[in-house]
C-alpha positions as CSV (number, residue, x, y, z in Angstrom):
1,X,57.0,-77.4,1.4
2,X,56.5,-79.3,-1.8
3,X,52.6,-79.6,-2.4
4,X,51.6,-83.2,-2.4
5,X,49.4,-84.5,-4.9
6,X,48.3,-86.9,-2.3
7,X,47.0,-84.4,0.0
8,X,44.2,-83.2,-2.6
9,X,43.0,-86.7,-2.2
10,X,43.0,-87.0,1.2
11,X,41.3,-83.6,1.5
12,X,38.6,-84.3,-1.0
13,X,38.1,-87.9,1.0
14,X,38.2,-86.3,4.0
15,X,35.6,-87.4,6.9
16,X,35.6,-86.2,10.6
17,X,34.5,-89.3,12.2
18,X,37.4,-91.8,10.2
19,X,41.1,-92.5,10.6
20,X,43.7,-91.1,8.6
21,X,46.6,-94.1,8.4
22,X,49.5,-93.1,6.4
23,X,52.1,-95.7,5.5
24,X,55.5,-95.6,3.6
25,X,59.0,-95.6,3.5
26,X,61.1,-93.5,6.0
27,X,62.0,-89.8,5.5
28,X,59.5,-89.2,2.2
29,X,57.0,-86.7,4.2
30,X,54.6,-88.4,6.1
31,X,54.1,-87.1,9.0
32,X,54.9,-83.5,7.7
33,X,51.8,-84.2,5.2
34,X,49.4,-85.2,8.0
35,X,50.1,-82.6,10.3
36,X,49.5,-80.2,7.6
37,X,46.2,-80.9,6.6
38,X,44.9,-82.1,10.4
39,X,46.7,-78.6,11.4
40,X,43.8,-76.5,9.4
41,X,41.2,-79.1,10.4
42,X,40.6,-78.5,14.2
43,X,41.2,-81.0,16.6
44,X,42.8,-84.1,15.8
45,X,45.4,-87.3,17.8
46,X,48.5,-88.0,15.9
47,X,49.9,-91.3,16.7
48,X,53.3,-92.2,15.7
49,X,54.3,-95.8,15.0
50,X,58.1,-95.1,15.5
51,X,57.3,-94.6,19.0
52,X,58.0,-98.2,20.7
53,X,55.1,-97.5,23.4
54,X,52.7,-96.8,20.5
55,X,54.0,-99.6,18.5
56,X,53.6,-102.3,21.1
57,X,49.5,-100.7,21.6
58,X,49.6,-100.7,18.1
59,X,50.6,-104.0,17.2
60,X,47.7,-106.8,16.4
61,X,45.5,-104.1,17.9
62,X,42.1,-105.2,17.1
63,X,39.0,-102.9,16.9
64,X,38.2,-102.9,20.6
65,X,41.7,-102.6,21.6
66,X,42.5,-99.4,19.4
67,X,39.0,-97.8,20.4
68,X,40.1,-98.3,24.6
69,X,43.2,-96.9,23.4
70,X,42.0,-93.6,22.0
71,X,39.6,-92.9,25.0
72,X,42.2,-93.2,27.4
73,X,44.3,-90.2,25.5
């Protein structure tokens, strides 16, 4: 895999208790960079937006909304 100079960033940002939203056009990496670094991290929920279930949940979700969202998973 081609190191990302993005994930440096997002490692020396990272925070346990925050959301990692990673947005871009198709096919550059995105998802292959996030489960990387959540893969040595423990834990973690990996939503995707191409998913039209997600998408609809997803869309104009509010605070409340996405917070009802992730305890139900």
């Amino acid at each position: 895999m081609i190191e990302r100079l993005l994930k440096s960033q997002i490692l020396d940002t990272w925070k346990d208790d925050k959301v990692i939203v990673c947005i871009g056009a198709r096919q550059v990496g995105k998802s292959t960079l996030i489960s990387d670094i959540c893969s040595g991290k423990g834990d973690y929920l990996y939503i995707n937006g191409d998913d039209p279930e997600i998408h609809a949940l997803l869309h104009n979700a509010g605070e409340k909304k996405t917070s009802a969202a992730y305890r139900q998973s």
